[in-house]
C-alpha positions in Angstrom: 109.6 80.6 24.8 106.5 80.5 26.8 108.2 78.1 29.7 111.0 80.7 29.8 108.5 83.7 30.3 106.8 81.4 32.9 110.0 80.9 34.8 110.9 84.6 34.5 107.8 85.2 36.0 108.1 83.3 38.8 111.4 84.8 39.7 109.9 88.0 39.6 107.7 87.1 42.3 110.2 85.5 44.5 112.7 88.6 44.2 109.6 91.0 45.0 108.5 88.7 48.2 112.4 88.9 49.0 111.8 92.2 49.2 109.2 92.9 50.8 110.2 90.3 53.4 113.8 92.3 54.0 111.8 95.2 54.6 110.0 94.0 57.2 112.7 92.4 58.9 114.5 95.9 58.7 112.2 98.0 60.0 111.6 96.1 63.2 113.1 97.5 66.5 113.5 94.0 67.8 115.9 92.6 64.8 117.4 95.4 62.9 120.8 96.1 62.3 122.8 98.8 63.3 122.3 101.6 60.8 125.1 103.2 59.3 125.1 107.2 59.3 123.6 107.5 55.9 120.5 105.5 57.3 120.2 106.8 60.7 117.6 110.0 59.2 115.5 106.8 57.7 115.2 104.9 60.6 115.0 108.0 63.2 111.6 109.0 61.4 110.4 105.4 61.2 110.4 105.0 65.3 109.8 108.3 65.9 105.9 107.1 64.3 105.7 104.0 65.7 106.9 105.4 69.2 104.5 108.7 68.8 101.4 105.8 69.2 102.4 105.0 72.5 99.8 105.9 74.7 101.1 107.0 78.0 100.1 104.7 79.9 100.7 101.9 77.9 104.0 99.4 78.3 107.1 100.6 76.7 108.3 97.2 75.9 112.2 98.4 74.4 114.1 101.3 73.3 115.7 102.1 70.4 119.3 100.1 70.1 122.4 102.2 70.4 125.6 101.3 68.9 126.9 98.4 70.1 130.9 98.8 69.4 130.7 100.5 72.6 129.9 99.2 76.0 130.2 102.3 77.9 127.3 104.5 77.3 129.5 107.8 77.8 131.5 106.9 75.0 129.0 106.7 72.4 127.6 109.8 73.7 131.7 110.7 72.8 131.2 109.5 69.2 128.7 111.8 68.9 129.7 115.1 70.4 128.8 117.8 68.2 129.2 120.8 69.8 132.6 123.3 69.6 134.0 123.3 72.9 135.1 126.6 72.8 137.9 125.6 74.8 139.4 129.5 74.3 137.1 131.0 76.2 137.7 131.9 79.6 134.6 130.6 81.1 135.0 127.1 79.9 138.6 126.7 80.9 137.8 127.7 84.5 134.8 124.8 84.5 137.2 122.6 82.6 140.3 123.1 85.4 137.2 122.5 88.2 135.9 119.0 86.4 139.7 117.8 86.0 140.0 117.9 89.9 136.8 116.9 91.0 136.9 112.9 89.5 135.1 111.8 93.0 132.2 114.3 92.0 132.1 112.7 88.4 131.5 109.4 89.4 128.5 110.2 91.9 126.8 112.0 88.8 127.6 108.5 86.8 126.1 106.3 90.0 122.8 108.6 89.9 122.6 108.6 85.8 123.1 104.8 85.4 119.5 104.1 85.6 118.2 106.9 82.9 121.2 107.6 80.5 120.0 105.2 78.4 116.6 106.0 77.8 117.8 109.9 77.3 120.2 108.6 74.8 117.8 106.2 72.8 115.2 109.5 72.8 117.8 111.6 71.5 118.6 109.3 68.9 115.5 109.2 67.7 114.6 112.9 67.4 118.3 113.5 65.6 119.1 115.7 68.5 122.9 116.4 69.6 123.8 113.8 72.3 125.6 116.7 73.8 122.1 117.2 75.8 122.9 114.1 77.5 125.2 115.9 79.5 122.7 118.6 80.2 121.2 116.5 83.5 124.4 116.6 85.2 124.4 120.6 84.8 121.0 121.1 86.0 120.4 118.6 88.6 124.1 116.5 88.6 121.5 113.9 87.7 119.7 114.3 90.8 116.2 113.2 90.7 114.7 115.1 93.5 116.7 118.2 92.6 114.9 121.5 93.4 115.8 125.1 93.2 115.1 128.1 94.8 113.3 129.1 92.1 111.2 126.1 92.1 113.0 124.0 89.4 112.2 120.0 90.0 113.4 117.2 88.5 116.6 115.8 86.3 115.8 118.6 83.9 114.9 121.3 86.4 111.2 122.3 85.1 109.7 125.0 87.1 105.3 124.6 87.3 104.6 127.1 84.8 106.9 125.4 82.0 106.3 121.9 83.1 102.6 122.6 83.0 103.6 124.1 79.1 104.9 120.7 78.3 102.4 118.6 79.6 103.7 117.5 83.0 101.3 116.8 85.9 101.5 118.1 88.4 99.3 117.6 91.9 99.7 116.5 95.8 100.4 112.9 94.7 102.5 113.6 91.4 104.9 115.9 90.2 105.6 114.8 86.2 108.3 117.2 86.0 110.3 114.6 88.2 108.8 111.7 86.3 111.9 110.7 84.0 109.9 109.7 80.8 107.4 112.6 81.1 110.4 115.1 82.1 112.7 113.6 79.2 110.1 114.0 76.7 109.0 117.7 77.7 112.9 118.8 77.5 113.5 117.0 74.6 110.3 118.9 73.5 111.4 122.6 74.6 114.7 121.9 73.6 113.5 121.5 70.1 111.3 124.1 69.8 114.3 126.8 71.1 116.6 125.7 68.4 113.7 125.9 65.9 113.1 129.9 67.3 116.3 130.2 67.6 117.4 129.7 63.8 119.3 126.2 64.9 121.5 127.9 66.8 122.1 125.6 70.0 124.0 127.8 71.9 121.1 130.8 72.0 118.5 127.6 72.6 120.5 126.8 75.5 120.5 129.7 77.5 116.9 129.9 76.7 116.5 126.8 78.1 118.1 128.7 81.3 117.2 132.1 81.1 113.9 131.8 79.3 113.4 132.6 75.4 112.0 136.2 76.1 115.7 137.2 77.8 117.8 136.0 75.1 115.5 137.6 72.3 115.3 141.1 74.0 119.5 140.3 74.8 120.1 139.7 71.1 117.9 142.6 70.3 119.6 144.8 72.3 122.8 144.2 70.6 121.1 144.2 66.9 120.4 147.7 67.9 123.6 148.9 69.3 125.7 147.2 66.3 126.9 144.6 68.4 127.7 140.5 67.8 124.6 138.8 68.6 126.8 135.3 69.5 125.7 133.9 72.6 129.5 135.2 74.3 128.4 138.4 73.2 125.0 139.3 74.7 124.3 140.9 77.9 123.0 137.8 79.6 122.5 136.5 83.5 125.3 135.4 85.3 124.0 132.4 85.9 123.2 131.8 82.1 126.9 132.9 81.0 128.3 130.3 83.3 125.7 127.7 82.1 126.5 126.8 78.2 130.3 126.8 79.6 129.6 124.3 82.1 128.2 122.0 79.0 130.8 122.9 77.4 133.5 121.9 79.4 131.5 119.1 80.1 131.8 118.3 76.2 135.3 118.8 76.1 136.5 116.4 78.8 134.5 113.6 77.3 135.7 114.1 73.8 139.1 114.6 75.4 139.2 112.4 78.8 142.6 110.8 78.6 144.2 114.7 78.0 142.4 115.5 81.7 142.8 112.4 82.9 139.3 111.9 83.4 137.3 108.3 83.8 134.0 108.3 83.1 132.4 105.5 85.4 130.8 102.9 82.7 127.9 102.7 82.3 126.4 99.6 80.3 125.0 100.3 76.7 121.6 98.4 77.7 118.6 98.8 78.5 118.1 99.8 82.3 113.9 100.3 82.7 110.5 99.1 81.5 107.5 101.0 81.8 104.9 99.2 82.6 100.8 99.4 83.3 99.8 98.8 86.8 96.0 100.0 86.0 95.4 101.6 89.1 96.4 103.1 92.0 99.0 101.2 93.9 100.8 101.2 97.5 104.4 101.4 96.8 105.1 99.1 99.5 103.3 97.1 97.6 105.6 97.4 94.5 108.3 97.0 96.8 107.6 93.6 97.7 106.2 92.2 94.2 109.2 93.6 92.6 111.9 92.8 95.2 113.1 96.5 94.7 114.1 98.1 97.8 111.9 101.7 98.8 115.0 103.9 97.4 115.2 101.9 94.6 111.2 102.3 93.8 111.3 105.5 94.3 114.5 106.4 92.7 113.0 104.8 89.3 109.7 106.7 90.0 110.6 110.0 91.8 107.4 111.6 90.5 105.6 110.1 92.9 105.4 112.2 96.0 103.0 110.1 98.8 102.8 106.5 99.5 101.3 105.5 96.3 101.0 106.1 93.0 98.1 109.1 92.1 94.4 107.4 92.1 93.9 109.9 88.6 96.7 108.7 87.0 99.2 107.9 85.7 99.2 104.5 86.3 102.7 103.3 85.3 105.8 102.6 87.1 109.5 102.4 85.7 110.7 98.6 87.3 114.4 97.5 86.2 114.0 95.0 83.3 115.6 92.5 85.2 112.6 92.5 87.4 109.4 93.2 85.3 108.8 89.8 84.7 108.6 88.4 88.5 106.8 91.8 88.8 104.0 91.5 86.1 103.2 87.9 87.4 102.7 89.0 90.9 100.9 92.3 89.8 98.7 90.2 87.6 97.2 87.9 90.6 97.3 91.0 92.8 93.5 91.8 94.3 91.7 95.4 94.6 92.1 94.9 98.3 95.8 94.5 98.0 96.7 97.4 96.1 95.3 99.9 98.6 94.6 99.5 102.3 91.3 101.4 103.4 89.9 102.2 106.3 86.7 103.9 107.7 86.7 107.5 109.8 83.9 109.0 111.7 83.6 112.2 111.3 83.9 114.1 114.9 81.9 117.5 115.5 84.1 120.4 114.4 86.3 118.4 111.9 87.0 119.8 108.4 87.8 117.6 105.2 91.4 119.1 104.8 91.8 118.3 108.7 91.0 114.8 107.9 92.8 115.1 104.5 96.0 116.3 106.6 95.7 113.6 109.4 95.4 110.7 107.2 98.0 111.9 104.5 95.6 111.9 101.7 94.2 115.3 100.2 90.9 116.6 99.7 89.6 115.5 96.3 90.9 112.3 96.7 88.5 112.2 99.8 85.7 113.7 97.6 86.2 111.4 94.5 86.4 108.2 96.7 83.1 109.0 99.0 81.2 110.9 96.3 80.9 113.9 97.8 79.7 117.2 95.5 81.5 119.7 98.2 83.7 119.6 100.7 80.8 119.8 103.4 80.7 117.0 106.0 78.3 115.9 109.1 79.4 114.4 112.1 78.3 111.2 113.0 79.0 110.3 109.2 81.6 107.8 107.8 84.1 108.7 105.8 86.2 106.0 103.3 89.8 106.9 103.6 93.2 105.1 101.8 95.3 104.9 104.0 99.5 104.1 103.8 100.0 100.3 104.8 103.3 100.9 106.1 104.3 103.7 108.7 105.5 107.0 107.0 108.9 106.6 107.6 108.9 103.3 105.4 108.3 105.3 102.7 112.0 106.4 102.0 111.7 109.2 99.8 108.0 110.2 99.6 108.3 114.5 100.0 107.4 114.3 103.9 110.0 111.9 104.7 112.7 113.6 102.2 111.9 116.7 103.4 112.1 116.1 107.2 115.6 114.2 106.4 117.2 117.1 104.6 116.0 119.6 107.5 117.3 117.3 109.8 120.8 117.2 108.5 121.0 120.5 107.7 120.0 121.3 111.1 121.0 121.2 114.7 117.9 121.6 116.6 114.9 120.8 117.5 111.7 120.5 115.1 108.0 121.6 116.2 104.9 121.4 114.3 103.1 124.0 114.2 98.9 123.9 113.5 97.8 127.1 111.8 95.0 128.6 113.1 92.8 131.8 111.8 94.4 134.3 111.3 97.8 133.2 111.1 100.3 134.4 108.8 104.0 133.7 108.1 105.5 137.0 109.8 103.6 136.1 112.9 104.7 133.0 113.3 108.1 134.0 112.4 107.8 136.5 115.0 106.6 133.9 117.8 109.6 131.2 117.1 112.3 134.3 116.8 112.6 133.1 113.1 113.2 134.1 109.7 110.1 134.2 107.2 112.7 133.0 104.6 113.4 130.2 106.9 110.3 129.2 107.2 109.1 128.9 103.9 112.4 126.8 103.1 111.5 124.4 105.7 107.9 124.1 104.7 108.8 124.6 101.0 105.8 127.3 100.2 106.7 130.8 98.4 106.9 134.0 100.8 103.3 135.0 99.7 101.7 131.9 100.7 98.3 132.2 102.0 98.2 129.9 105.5 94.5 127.7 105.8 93.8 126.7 109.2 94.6 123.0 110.4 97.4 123.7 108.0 101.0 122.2 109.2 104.3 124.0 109.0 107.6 122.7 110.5 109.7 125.1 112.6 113.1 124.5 113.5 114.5 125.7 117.1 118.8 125.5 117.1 120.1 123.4 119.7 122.2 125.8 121.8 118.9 127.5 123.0 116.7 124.4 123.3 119.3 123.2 125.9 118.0 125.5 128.4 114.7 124.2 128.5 116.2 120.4 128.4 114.8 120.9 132.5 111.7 119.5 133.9 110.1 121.5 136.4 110.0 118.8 138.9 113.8 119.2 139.0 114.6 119.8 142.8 117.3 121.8 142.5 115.8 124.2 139.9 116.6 127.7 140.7 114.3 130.3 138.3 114.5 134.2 137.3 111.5 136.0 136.9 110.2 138.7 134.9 107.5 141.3 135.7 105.4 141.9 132.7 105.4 145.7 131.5 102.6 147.4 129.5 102.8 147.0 125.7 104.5 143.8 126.4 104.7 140.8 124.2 105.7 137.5 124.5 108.1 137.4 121.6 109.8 140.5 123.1 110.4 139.4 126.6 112.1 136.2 125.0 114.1 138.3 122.9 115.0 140.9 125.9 116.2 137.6 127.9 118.0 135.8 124.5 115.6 132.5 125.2 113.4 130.9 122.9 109.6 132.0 123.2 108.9 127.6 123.3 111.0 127.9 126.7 109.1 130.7 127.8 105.5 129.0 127.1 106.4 125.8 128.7 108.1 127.4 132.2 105.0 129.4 132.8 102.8 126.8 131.1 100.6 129.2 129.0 99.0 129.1 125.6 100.8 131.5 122.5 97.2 133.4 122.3 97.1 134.5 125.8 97.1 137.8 126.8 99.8 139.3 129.3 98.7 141.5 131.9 101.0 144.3 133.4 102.5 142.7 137.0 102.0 139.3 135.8 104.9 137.7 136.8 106.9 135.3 134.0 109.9 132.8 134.7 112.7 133.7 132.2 115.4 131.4 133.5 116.1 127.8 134.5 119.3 126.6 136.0 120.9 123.8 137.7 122.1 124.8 140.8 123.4 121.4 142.7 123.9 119.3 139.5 
């Protein structure tokens, strides 16, 4: 009797270490199996604590394992779908009619999600969320990662500052977090959460929040309330914008769940994980990433869109997004890497009648950076001093698609002219300026993205476009022999920007024939050439 209480004993203890050892086994990321629905609650709250420890900066070293029956990401997003379609309403069959003939379009949003779908997925997952919102990128942005709006809406999840500051998202000269695909994720994710919560659960109201704002839709359901209306979300008195967005998702919803009825291919994209995040410590010339990685500039940048400049921001955050097929040639290069390698520096001397931000400008940097790195309290300087500037080590154009060069680019194309740059100087303002290039004040602050009300400093730089039909006038030297030339006569209350626009030539023209400076004044008689023609050619 007391051998067989000894051996049931023991067993006891084995079955209990069995246990225990299972459990361990089952709650790792690494090894467990693929949960079954019943389980999926269980294991959701498990990572959502262990991934809530993550520091930000830290190394995110894998992501939560999707189901791996399927091998196209889009079709377990299919598996999924948990929103009603709503295939009756009007709105949504007009979006649906539009996706089923634009496949070509499709597949470019597939090209630009490959790299974060599944990192969007694996967050959704965890939080329990509908993996409908995975298709809420390509309505916002198409998946775009330097999407921005008119009104100022950046990033895959179109964050404007105010509400990307709400939810946490950097945002300074070298960093904008609401393009930063973890921060921007994990702020949406956030929102998104908190509108369904206000909401009641009711996606649909929590959406058009999303687009419209929360205060909108509440004062639009209110308003029905009170007039003994539906308060559905195809009821209320919303934006236009915001009564075409949900049916967008919608349709969206619909020709997944549904893609052989459309005849609609969803590009695959693999069910594996695409990025690490990893900790590079401190700030960092992406050139230099560039070449430890073996990434190409696009592709940097294109994993790391936050990052406006050259580099990454000296403040933080210090982590990059590199492929996972390259972290680990890239943490061994990174980890013999010197100081003087991340950053190339250089020393300025500061010239009588320079200003910080002029130097700031110049050297692409900004102002505090200049302050933190040389220690100084205010922006006051002293010529004759030296200044410690980081400078890019590559020229600017190297740098794909910092904001300068993407900026430029997209004028560029969009534009068949001429560019000038333009110095600000005291007293400037945008309607004068408008006035003196015979522009727009809207067209300037698109080109220089800055709101109407912007307040110009001096030394400050905006970028004017001129149209090519009137800079081929002034494509003359004035050596040119055969150069025949009208004149003008100036008039009192005369202004430059009116005799230009009497004689339908571009005030730049009229500066460089007569070879005077915008802040001169004209003087009644003064005579003005207004007209340069080949006469021999």
């Amino acid at each position: 009797m007391h051998i067989m209480r000894r051996i049931i004993f023991c067993l006891l203890i084995l079955l209990t270490s069995a246990c225990k050892l299972s459990s361990t086994r089952f709650d790792s990321a690494e090894t467990a199996p693929i949960p079954d629905k019943s389980q999926t609650s269980t294991l959701i709250t498990k990572n959502i604590v262990v991934n809530s420890k993550v520091k930000v900066d830290k190394e995110i070293k894998s992501q939560t394992p999707n189901n791996n029956k399927h091998s196209n990401l889009w079709f377990l997003i299919k598996d999924d779908l948990q929103f009603d379609s709503n295939i009756n309403q009007r709105s949504v069959k007009e979006m649906i009619e539009w996706f089923s003939r634009h496949q070509k379009y499709l597949d470019r949003v597939a090209d630009r999600a490959e790299p974060y779908l599944f990192y969007i997925i694996s967050k959704l997952k965890e939080r329990s969320m509908p993996l409908d919102l995975a298709l809420l990128p390509i309505v916002e942005s198409a998946y775009k990662p330097f999407a921005y709006s008119p009104s100022h809406a950046s990033g895959i999840w179109q964050f404007i500052p105010a509400t990307g500051k709400r939810f946490g998202m950097k945002q300074n000269w070298w960093y904008d977090g609401r393009r930063d695909i973890v921060a921007s994720t994990d702020g949406a994710l956030d929102y998104l959460q908190y509108l369904n919560k206000r909401f009641n659960g009711n996606w649909f109201h929590a959406l058009a929040a999303y687009n419209a704002g929360e205060g909108n839709v509440e004062k639009a359901i209110k308003k029905n309330k009170k007039a003994g209306k539906k308060t559905d979300f195809w009821s209320l008195p919303l934006p236009r914008e915001t009564r075409s967005y949900v049916p967008n998702l919608l349709a969206l919803t619909e020709i997944l769940r549904n893609n052989v009825k459309y005849n609609i291919n969803f590009k695959k994209i693999q069910n594996k994980q695409y990025f690490e995040k990893v900790n590079v410590g401190s700030q960092i010339d992406l050139s230099t990433v560039s070449e430890l990685s073996g990434l190409s500039m696009d592709e940097v940048y294109t994993l790391n869109p936050a990052f406006n400049r050259w580099a990454t921001d000296p403040k933080g955050p210090h982590h990059l997004l590199i492929p996972l097929s390259k972290v680990n040639e890239f943490k061994q290069k990174l980890a013999v890497l010197s100081e003087s390698e991340r950053i190339t520096w250089k020393q300025h001397k500061i010239h009588k009648g320079e200003s910080l931000s002029h130097i700031a400008l110049r050297h692409h940097t900004d102002v505090t950076t200049l302050k933190n790195i040389n220690q100084l309290k205010n922006s006051r300087i002293r010529a004759g001093h030296f200044l410690l500037i980081p400078t890019a080590k590559e020229n600017s154009k190297f740098y794909t698609l910092s904001e300068d060069v993407r900026k430029f680019n997209n004028l560029k194309s969009n534009i068949d002219g001429k560019h000038y740059i333009y110095n600000v100087k005291h007293g400037d303002n945008l309607w004068e300026i408008s006035r003196r290039y015979d522009v727009k004040v809207s067209q300037l602050t698109q080109w220089n993205d800055i709101p109407k009300k912007h307040l110009l400093k001096p030394g400050q730089k905006l970028i004017v476009w001129i149209k090519q039909h009137r800079n081929k006038r002034s494509q003359i030297k004035d050596t040119t022999k055969n150069n025949a030339s009208d004149t003008y006569i100036v008039k009192q209350g005369d202004s430059l920007w009116l005799i230009a626009r009497k004689h339908d030539i571009h005030i730049i023209d009229l500066l460089n024939w007569n070879k005077i400076k915008r802040e001169k004044h004209l003087q009644p008689g003064q005579s003005l050439i207004v007209r340069q023609t080949i006469t021999g050619a």
